[in-house]
MARBA-945105 format. One record per atom (N, C-alpha, C): x, y, z. Coordinates in nm, 3 decimals. Each point is the difference from the previous one (the first is absolute). Example, Ala and Ser with C-alpha at 12.3 -4.5 7.8 and 13.67 -1.06 7.14 Angstrom:
// MARBA-945105
@px->1.319 py->-0.569 pz->0.780
@px->-0.089 py->0.119 pz->0.000
@px->0.090 py->0.120 pz->0.000
@px->-0.035 py->0.105 pz->-0.072
@px->0.082 py->0.119 pz->0.006
@px->-0.077 py->0.109 pz->0.073
***
This chain:
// MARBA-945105
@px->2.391 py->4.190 pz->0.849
@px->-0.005 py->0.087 pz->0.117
@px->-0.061 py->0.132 pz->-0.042
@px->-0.141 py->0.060 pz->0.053
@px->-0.031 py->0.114 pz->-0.014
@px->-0.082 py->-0.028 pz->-0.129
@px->-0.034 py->-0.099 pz->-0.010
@px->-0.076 py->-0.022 pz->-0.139
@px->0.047 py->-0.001 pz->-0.148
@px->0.169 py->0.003 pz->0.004
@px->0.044 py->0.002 pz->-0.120
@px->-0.030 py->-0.139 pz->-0.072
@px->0.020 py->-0.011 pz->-0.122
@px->0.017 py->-0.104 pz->-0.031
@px->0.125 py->-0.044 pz->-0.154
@px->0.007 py->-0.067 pz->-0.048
@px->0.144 py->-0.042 pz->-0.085
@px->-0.031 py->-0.109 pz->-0.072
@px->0.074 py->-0.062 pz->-0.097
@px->-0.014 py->-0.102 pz->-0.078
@px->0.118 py->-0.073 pz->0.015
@px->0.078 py->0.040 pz->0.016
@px->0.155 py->-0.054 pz->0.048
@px->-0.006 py->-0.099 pz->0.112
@px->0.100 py->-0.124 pz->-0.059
@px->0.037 py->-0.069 pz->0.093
@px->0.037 py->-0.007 pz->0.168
@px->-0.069 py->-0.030 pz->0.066
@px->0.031 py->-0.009 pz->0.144
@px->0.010 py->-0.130 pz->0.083
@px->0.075 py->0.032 pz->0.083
@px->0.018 py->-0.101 pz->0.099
@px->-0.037 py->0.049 pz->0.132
@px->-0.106 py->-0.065 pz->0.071
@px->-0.077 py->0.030 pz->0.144
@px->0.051 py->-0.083 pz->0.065
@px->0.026 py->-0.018 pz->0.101
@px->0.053 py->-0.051 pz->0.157
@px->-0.084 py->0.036 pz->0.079
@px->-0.007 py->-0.064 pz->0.122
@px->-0.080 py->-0.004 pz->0.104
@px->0.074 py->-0.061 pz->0.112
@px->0.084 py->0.035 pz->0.094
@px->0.080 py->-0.013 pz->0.092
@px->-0.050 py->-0.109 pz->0.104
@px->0.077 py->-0.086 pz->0.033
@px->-0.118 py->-0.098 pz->0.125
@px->-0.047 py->0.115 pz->0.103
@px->-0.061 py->-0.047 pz->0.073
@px->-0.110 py->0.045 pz->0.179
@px->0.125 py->-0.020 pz->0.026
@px->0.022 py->0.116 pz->0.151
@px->0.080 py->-0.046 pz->0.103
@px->0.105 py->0.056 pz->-0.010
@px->0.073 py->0.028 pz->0.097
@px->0.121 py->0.066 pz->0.039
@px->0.088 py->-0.102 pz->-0.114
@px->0.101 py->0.123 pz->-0.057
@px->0.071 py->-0.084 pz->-0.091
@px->-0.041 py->-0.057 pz->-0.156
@px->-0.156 py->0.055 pz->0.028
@px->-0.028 py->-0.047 pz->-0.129
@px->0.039 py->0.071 pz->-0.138
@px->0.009 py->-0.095 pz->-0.112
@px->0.098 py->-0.015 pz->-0.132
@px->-0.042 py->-0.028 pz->-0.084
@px->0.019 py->0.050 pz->-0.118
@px->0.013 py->-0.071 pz->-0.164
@px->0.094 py->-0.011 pz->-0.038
@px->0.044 py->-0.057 pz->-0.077
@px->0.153 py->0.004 pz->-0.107
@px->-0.067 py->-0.056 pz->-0.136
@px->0.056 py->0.013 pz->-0.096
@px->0.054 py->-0.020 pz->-0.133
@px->0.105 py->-0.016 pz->-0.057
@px->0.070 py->-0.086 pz->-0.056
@px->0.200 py->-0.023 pz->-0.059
@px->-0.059 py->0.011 pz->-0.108
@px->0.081 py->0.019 pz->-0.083
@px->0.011 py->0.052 pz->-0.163
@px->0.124 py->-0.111 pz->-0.039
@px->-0.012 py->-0.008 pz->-0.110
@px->0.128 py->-0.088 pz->-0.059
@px->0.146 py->0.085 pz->-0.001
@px->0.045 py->-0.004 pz->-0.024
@px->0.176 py->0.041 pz->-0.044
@px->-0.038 py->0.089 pz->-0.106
@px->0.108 py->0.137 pz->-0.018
@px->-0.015 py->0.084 pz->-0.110
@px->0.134 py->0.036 pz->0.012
@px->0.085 py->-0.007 pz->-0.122
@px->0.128 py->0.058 pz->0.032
@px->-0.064 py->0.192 pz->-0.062
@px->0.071 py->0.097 pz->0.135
@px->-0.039 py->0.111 pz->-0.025
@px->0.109 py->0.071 pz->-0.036
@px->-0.036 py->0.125 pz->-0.114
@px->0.049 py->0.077 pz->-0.112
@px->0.031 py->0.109 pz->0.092
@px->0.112 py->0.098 pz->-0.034
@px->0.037 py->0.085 pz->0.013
@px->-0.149 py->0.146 pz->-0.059
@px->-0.029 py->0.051 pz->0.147
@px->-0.128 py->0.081 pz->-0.081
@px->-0.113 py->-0.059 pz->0.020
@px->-0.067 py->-0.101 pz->0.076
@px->-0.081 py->-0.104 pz->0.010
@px->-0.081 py->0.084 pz->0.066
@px->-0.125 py->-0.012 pz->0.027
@px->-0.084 py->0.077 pz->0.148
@px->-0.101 py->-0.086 pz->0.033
@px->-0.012 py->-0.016 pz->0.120
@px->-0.152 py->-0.048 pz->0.051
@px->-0.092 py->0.084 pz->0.006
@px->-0.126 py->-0.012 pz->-0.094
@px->-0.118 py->0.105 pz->0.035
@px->-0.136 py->-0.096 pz->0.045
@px->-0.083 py->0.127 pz->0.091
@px->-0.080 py->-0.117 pz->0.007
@px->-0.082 py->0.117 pz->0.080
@px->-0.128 py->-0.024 pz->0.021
@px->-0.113 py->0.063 pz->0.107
@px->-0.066 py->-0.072 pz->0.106
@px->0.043 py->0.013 pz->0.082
@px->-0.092 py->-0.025 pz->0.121
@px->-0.097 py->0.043 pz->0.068
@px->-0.108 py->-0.073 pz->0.080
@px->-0.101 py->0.123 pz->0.041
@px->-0.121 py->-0.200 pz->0.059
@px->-0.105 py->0.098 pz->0.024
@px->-0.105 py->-0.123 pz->0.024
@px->-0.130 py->0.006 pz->-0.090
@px->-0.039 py->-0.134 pz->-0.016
@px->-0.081 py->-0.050 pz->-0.058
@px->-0.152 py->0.099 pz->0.005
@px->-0.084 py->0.083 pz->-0.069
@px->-0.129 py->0.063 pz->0.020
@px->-0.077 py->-0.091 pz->0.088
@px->-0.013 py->0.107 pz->0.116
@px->-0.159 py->-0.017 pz->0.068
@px->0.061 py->-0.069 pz->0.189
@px->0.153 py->-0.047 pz->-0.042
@px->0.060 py->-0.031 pz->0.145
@px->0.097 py->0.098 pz->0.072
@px->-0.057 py->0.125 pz->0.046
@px->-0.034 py->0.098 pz->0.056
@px->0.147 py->0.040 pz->0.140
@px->0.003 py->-0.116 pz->0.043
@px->0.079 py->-0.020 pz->0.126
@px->0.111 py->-0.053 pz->-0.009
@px->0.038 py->-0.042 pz->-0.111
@px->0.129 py->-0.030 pz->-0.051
@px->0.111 py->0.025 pz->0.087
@px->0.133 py->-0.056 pz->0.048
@px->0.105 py->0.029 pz->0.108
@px->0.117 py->-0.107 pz->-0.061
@px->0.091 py->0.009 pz->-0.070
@px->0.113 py->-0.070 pz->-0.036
@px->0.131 py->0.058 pz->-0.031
@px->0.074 py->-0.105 pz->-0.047
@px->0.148 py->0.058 pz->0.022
@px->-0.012 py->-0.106 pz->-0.116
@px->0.095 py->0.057 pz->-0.123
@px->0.040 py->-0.052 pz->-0.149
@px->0.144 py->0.026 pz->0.060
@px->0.055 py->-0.130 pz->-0.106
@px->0.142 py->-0.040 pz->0.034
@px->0.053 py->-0.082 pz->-0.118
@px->0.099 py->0.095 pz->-0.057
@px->0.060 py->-0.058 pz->-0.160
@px->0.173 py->-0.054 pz->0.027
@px->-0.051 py->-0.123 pz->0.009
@px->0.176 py->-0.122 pz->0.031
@px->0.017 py->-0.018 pz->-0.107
@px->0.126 py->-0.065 pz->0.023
@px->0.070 py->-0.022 pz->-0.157
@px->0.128 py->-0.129 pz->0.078
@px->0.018 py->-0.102 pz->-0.125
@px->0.094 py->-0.068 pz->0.087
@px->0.066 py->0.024 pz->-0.196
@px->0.176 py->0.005 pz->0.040
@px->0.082 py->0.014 pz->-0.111
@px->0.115 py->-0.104 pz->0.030
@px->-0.018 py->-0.070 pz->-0.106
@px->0.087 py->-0.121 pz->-0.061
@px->-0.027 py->-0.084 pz->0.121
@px->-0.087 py->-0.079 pz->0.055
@px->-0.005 py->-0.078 pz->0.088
@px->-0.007 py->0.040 pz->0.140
@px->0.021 py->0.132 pz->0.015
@px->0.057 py->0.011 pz->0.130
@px->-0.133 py->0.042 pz->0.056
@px->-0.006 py->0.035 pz->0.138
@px->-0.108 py->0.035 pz->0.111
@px->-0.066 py->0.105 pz->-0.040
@px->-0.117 py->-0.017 pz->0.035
@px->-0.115 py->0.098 pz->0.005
@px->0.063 py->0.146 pz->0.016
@px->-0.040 py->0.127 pz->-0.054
@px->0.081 py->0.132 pz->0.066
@px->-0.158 py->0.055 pz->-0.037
@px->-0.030 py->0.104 pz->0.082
@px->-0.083 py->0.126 pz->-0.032
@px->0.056 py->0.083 pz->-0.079
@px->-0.069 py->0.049 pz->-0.169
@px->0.004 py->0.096 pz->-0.053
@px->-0.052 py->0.145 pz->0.059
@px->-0.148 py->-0.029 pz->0.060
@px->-0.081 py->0.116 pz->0.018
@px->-0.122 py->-0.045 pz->0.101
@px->-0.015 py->0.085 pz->0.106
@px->-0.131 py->-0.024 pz->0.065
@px->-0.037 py->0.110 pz->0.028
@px->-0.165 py->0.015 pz->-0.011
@px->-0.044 py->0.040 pz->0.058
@px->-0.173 py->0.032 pz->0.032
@px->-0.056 py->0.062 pz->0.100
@px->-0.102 py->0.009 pz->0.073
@px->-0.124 py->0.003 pz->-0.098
@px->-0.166 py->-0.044 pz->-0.007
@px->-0.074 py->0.078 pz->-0.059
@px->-0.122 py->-0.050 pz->0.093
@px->-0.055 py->0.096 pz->0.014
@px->-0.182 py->0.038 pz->0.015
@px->-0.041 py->0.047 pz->-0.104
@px->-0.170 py->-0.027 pz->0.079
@px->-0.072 py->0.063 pz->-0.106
@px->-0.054 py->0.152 pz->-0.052
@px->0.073 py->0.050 pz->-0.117
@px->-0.021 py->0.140 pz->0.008
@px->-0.057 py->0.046 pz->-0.104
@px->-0.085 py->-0.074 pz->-0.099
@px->0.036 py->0.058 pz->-0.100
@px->0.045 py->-0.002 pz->-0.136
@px->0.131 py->-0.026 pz->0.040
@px->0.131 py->0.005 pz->-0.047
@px->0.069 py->-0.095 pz->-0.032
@px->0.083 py->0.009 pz->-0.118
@px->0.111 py->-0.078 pz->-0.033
@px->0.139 py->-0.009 pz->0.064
@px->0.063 py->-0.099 pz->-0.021
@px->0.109 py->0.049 pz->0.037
@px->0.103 py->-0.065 pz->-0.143
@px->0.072 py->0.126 pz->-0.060
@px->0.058 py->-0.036 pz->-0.108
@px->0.157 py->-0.069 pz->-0.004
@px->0.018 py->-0.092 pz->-0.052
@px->0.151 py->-0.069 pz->0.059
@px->0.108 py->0.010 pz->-0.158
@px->0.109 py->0.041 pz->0.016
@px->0.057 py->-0.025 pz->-0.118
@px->0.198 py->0.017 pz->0.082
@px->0.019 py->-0.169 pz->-0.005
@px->0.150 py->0.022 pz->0.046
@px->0.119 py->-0.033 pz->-0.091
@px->0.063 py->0.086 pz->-0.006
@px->0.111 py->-0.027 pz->-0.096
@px->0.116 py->-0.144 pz->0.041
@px->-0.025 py->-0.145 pz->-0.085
@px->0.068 py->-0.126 pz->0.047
@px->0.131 py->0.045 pz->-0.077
@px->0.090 py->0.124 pz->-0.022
@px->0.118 py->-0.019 pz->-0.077
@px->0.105 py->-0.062 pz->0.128
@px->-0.027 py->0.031 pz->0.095
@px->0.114 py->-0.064 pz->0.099
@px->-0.027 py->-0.167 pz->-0.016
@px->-0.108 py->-0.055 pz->-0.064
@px->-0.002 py->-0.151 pz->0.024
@px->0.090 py->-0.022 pz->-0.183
@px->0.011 py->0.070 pz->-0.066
@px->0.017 py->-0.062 pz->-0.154
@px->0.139 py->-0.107 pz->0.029
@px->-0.009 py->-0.075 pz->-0.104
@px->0.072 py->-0.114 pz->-0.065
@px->-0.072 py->-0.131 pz->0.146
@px->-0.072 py->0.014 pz->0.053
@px->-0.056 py->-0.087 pz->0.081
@px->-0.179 py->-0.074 pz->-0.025
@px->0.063 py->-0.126 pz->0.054
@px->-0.132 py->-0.035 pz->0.005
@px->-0.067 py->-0.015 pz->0.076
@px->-0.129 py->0.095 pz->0.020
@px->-0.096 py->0.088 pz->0.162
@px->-0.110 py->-0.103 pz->-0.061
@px->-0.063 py->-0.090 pz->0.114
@px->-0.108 py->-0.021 pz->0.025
@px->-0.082 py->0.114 pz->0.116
@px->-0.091 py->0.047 pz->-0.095
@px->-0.110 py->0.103 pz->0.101
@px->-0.114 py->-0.110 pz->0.083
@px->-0.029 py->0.054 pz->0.149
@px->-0.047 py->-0.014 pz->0.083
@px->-0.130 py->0.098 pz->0.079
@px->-0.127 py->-0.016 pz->-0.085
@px->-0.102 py->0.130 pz->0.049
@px->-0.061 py->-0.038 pz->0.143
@px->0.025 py->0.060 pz->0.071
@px->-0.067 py->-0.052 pz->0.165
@px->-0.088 py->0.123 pz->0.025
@px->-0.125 py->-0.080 pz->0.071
@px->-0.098 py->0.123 pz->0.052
@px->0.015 py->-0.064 pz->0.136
@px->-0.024 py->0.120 pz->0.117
@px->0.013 py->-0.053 pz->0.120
@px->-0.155 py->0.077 pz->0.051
@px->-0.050 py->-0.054 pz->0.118
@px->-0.083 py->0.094 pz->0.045
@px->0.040 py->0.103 pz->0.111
@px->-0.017 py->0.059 pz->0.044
@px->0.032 py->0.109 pz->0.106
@px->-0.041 py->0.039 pz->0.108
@px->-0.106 py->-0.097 pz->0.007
@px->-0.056 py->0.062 pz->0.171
@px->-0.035 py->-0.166 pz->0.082
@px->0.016 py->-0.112 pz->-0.097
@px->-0.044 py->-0.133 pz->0.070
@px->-0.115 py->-0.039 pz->-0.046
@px->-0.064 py->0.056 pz->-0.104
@px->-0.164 py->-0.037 pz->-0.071
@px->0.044 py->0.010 pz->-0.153
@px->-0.079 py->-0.107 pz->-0.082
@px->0.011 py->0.054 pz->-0.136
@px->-0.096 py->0.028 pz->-0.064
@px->-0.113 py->0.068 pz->0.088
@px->-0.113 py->0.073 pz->-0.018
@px->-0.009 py->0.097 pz->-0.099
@px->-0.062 py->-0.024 pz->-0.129
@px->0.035 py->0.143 pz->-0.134
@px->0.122 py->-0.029 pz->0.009
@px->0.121 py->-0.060 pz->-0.026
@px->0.169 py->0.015 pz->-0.040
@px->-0.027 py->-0.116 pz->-0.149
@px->-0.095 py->0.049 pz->-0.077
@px->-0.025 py->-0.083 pz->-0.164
@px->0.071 py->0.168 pz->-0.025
@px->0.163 py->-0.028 pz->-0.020
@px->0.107 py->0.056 pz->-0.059
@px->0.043 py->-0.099 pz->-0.145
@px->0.016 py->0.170 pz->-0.098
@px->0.034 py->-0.028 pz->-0.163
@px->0.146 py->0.006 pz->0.013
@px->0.065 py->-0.016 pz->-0.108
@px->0.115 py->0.060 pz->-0.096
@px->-0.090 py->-0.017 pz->-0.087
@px->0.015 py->0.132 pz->-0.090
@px->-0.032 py->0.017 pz->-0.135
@px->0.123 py->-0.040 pz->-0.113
@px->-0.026 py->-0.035 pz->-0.063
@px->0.124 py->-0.044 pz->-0.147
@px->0.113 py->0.024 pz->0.099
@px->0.051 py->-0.103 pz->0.076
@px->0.123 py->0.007 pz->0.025
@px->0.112 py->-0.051 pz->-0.129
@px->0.123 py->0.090 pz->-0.027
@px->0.070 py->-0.088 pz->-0.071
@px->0.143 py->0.058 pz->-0.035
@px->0.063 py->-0.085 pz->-0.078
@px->0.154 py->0.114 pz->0.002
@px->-0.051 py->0.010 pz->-0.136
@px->0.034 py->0.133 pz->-0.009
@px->0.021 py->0.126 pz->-0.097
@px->0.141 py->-0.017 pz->-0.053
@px->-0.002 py->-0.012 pz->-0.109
@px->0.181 py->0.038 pz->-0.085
@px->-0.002 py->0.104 pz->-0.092
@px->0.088 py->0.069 pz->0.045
@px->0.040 py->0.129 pz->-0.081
@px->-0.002 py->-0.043 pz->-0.128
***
């Protein structure tokens, strides 16, 4: 976005067309540490200008249902948006993470949305 560029691992999504449209990603099981963090950068892919989505970080712990960690909004600005959430309320559990891109207006016109190096961090 904005012409930066990185060497670091990423993961791009591209949300379906259409009202409602979605990506997801599940992650395997991680039992999480006391002190743990999710970091990660979001933003859009160089040169897709019009970008309009909504990032959405689930987590399902020890089997149980989907929950929202964190959502939220991005266009194109520019800009990053920097994420870093502290998982100590999940420790002695095992969180499967859930990365969802949604689109935001009913088109997934320019929504070639990154995470940069998403990952848990241990103290």
């Amino acid at each position: 976005e904005g012409g930066y560029t990185d060497n670091e691992t990423a993961i791009v999504m591209v949300p379906s067309d259409g009202t409602g449209g979605e990506i997801s990603g599940r992650f395997p099981g991680l039992v999480i540490k006391s002190g743990d963090h999710f970091t990660t950068l979001t933003g859009f892919m160089d040169g897709y200008t019009k970008g309009n989505v909504m990032f959405m970080l689930n987590y399902s712990a020890d089997g149980g249902a989907d929950q929202n960690l964190k959502t939220w909004s991005k266009t194109y600005d520019k800009n990053f948006v920097h994420i870093d959430i502290d998982l100590s309320s999940l420790a002695g559990k095992n969180v499967q993470f859930v990365l969802k891109v949604l689109n935001n207006d009913g088109s997934s016109t320019d929504d070639v949305a990154f995470w940069l190096s998403p990952q848990i961090v241990r103290p």
